[in-house]
C-alpha positions in Angstrom: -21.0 -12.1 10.8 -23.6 -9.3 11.5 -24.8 -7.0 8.8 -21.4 -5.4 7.4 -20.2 -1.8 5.9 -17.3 -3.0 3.7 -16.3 -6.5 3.3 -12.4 -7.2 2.8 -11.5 -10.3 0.8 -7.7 -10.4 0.5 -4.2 -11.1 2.5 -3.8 -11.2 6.1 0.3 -12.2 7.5 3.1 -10.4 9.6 5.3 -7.5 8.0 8.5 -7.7 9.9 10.0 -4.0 9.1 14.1 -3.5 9.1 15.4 -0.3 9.2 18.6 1.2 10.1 21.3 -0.2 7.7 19.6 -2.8 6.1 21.6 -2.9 2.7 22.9 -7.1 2.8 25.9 -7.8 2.4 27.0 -11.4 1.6 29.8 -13.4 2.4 28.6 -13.3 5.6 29.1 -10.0 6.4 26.8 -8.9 9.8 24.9 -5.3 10.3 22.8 -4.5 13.3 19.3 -3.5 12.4 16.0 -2.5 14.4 12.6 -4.5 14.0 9.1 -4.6 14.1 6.8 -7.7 13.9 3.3 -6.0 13.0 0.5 -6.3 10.8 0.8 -6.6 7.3 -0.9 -7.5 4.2 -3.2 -4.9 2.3 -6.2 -6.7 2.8 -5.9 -6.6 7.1 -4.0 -2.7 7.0 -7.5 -1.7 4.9 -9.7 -3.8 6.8 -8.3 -2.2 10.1 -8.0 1.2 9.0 -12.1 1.0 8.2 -12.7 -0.5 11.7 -11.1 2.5 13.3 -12.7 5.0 10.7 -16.3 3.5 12.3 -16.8 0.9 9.8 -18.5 -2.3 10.6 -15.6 -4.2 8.8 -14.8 -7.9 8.4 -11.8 -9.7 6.6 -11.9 -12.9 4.6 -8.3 -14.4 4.2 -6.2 -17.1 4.7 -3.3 -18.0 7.5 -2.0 -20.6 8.1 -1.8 -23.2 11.7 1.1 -21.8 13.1 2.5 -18.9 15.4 2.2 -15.8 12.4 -1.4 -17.6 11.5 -2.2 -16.6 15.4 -0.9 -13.5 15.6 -2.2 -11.9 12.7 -6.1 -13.3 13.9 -5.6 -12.0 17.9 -4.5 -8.5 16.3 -7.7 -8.6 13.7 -9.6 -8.9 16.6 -7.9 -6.5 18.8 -8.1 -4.1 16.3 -12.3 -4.0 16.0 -11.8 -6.2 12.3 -14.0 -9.2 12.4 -11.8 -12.4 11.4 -14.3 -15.1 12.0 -14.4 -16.1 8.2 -10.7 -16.6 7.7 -9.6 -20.0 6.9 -7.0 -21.5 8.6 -4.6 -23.8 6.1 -2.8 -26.6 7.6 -0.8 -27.5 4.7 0.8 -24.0 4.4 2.3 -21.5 6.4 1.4 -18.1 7.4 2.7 -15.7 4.5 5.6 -12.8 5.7 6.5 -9.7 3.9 10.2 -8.3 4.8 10.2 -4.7 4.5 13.2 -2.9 4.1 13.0 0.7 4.9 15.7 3.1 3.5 14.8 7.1 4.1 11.6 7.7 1.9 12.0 4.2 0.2 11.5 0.8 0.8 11.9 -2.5 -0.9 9.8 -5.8 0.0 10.7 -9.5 0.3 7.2 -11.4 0.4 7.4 -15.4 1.1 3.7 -16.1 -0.1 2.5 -19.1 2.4 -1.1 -18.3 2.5 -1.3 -15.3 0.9 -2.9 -16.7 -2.6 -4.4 -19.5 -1.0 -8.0 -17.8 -0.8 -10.6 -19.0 -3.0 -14.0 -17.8 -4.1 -15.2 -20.7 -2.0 -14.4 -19.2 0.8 -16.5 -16.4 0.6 -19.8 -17.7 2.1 -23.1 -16.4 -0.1 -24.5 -15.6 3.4 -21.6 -13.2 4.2 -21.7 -11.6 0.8 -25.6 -11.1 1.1 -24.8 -8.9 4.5 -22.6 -6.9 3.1 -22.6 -3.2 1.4 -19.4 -3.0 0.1 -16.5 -5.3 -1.2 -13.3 -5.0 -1.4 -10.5 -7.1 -2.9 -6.5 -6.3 -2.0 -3.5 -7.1 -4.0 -5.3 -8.2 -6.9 -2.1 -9.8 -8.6 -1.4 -11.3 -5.6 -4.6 -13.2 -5.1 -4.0 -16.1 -7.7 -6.9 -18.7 -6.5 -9.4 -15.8 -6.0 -9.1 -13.7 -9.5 -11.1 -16.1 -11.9 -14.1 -16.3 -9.2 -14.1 -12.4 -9.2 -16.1 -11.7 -12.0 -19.0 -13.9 -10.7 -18.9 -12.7 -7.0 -18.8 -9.0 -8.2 -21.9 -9.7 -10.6 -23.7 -11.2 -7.7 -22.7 -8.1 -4.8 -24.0 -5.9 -7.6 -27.2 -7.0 -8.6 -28.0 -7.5 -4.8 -27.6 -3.7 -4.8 -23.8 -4.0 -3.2 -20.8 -1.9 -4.7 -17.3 -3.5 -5.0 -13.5 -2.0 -4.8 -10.3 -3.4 -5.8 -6.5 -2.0 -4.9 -4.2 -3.8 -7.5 -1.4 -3.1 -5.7 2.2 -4.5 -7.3 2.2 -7.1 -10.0 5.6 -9.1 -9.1 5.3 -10.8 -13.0 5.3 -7.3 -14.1 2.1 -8.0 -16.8 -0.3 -5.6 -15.6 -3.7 -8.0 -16.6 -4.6 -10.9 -15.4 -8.3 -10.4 -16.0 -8.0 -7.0 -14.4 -9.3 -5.5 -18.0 -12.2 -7.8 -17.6 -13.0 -6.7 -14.2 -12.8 -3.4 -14.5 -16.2 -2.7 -15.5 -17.4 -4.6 -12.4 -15.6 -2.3 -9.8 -17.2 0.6 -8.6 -14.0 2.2 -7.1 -10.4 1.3 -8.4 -7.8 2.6 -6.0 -4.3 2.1 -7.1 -1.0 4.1 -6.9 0.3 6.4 -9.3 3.4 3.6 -10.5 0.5 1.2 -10.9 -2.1 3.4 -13.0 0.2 3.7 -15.4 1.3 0.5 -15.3 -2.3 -0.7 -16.1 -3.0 1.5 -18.1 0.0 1.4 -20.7 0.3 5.2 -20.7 2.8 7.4 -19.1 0.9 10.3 -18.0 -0.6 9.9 -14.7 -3.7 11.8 -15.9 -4.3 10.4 -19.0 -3.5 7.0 -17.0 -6.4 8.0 -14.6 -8.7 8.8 -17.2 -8.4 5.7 -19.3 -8.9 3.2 -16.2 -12.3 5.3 -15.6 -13.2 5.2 -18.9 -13.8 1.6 -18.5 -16.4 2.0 -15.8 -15.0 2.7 -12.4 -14.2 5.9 -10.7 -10.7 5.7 -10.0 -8.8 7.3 -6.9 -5.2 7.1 -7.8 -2.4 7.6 -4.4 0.1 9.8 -5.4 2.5 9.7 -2.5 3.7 13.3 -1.5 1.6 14.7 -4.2 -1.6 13.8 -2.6 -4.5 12.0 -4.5 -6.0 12.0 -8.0 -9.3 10.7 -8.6 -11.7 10.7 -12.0 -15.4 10.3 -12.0 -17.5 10.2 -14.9 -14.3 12.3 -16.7 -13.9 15.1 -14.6 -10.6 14.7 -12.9 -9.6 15.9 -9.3 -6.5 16.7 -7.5 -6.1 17.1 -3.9 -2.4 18.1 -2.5 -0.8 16.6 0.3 -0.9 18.6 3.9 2.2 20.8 4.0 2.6 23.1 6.8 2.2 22.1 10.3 2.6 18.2 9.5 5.2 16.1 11.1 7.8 14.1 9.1 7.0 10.5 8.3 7.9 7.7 10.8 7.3 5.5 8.1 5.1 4.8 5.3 4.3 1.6 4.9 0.3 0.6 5.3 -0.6 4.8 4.0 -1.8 3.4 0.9 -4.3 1.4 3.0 -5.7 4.1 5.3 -5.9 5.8 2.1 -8.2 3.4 1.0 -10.2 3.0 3.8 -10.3 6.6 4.0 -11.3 7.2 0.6 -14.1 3.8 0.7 -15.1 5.7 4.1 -16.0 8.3 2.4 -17.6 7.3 -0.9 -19.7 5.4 0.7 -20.9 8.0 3.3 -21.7 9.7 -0.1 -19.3 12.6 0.3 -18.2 14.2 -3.1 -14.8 13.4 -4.8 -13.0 16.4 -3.6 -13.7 15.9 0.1 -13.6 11.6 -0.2 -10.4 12.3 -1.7 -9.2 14.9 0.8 -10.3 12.1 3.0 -8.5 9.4 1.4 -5.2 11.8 1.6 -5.1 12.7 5.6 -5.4 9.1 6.5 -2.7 8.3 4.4 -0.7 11.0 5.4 -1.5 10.6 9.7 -0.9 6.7 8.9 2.7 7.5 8.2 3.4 8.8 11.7 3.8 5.8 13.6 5.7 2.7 12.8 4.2 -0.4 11.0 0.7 -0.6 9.2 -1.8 0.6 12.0 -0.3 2.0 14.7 -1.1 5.5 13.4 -4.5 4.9 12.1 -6.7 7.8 12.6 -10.4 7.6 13.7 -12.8 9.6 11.8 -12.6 12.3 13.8 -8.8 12.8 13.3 -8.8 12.5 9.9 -11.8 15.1 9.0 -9.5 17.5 11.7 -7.0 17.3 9.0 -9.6 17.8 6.1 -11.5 21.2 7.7 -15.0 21.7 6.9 -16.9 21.2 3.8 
């Protein structure tokens, strides 16, 4: 791997999406629904949505030797992300996230395969040495990686290296995990607004905010059709969601991702929290018209159309 802008360390498998009427029902009961079979996992979505932002991005993950395993590598590649550090498992498969979309709403089915198979092993010193940024998805997902975390994040940052982390959902529902720890080793913390508070233990978004940054990180909270929140250094920022002119959603999964990238993009093109946040905000939102993960990615150029001029 060449001399990177933001280094991904997380998940990398298929989403198959269902929509139409995709409530089961059992005893065997049959409904007709339409299908993708695209890129999934936080991790690749983020990882391509940097590549097509201009970032010089690579992924570190796991798949396994089978059919998904393939797939998700060729559209890495295809997609600008190099994939050249991803281990390939032969004693498990490829993970797969079900998504099942319902209007606005969606609910996920996630066999985990490879998914938590990555290890701080597999993050080669040479790679880490190369790159500017790193970036960790679905932290509570990522069950071999999280106890080498503080270490590799000590190391990126005395090299002079910044580090990110999206928590994304905790499916135990315990909100920790050594993510207290950590947090004063993450430059950026980007999760939703469900998850802030989560994390946080309080039930104002703000206040939320506030107390994650308070522990070190600035914090860019996604706050689906309310736009973005971030706080840095205790001044808070909110930045709405486009309204007029803006087509409806096709779907939504992946627009927490492209906000990342969108928001990383930024931050580390040093633009100020009002305008990486604006940023953050119109690649989530152009990410949402086109079906799966990346199909709607916007370059750099599309999203700052959205944003205006400083």
């Amino acid at each position: 791997m060449a001399d990177l802008d933001l280094l991904v360390l997380g998940e990398a498998n298929p989403d198959l999406v269902l929509s139409g009427e995709v409530e089961p029902a059992f005893g065997q009961a049959e409904r007709l629904v339409h299908h993708d079979l695209v890129l999934g996992g936080s991790g690749a979505l983020t990882a391509c949505a940097a590549a097509r932002l201009g970032l010089r991005t690579a992924l570190i993950g796991v798949v396994g030797d089978d059919a998904l395993g393939r797939f998700v590598l060729d559209t890495l590649a295809a997609r600008g992300v190099d994939a050249s550090g991803c281990r390939v498992e032969t004693a498990l498969p490829t993970g797969i996230t079900v998504i099942l979309l319902r209007g606005d709403d969606r609910a996920i089915l996630t066999s985990a395969g490879t998914i938590a198979a990555l290890r701080g092993a597999d993050v080669s010193s040479d790679v880490l040495v190369g790159a500017g940024h790193v970036h960790v998805s679905s932290y509570f997902l990522q069950d071999a990686l999280r106890s080498d975390l503080p270490g590799l994040f000590e190391g990126v940052r005395a090299r002079g290296g910044t580090t990110s982390v999206d928590p994304n959902w905790d499916p135990a529902e315990v909100w920790d995990g050594g993510l207290h720890e950590l947090l004063p080793l993450i430059d950026v913390f980007l999760p939703n607004a469900t998850e802030a508070r989560a994390i946080a233990g309080l039930h104002d978004l703000e206040e939320a905010a506030s107390a994650l940054a308070a522990r070190g990180p600035l914090v860019a909270v996604k706050d689906g059709a309310a736009g973005g929140l971030g706080v840095e250094d205790a001044r808070l920022v909110r930045v709405a969601a486009p309204e007029a002119g803006v087509a409806p959603p096709v779907d939504t999964v992946g627009a927490g991702d492209a906000f990342d990238a969108g928001f990383l993009a930024g931050w580390l093109d040093g633009m100020p929290l009002e305008r990486g946040l604006a940023l953050a905000v119109s690649c989530g939102t152009l990410s949402t018209h086109g079906r799966g993960g990346t199909d709607a990615q916007p370059t750099m150029e599309e999203a700052l159309a959205e944003v205006g001029s400083p």
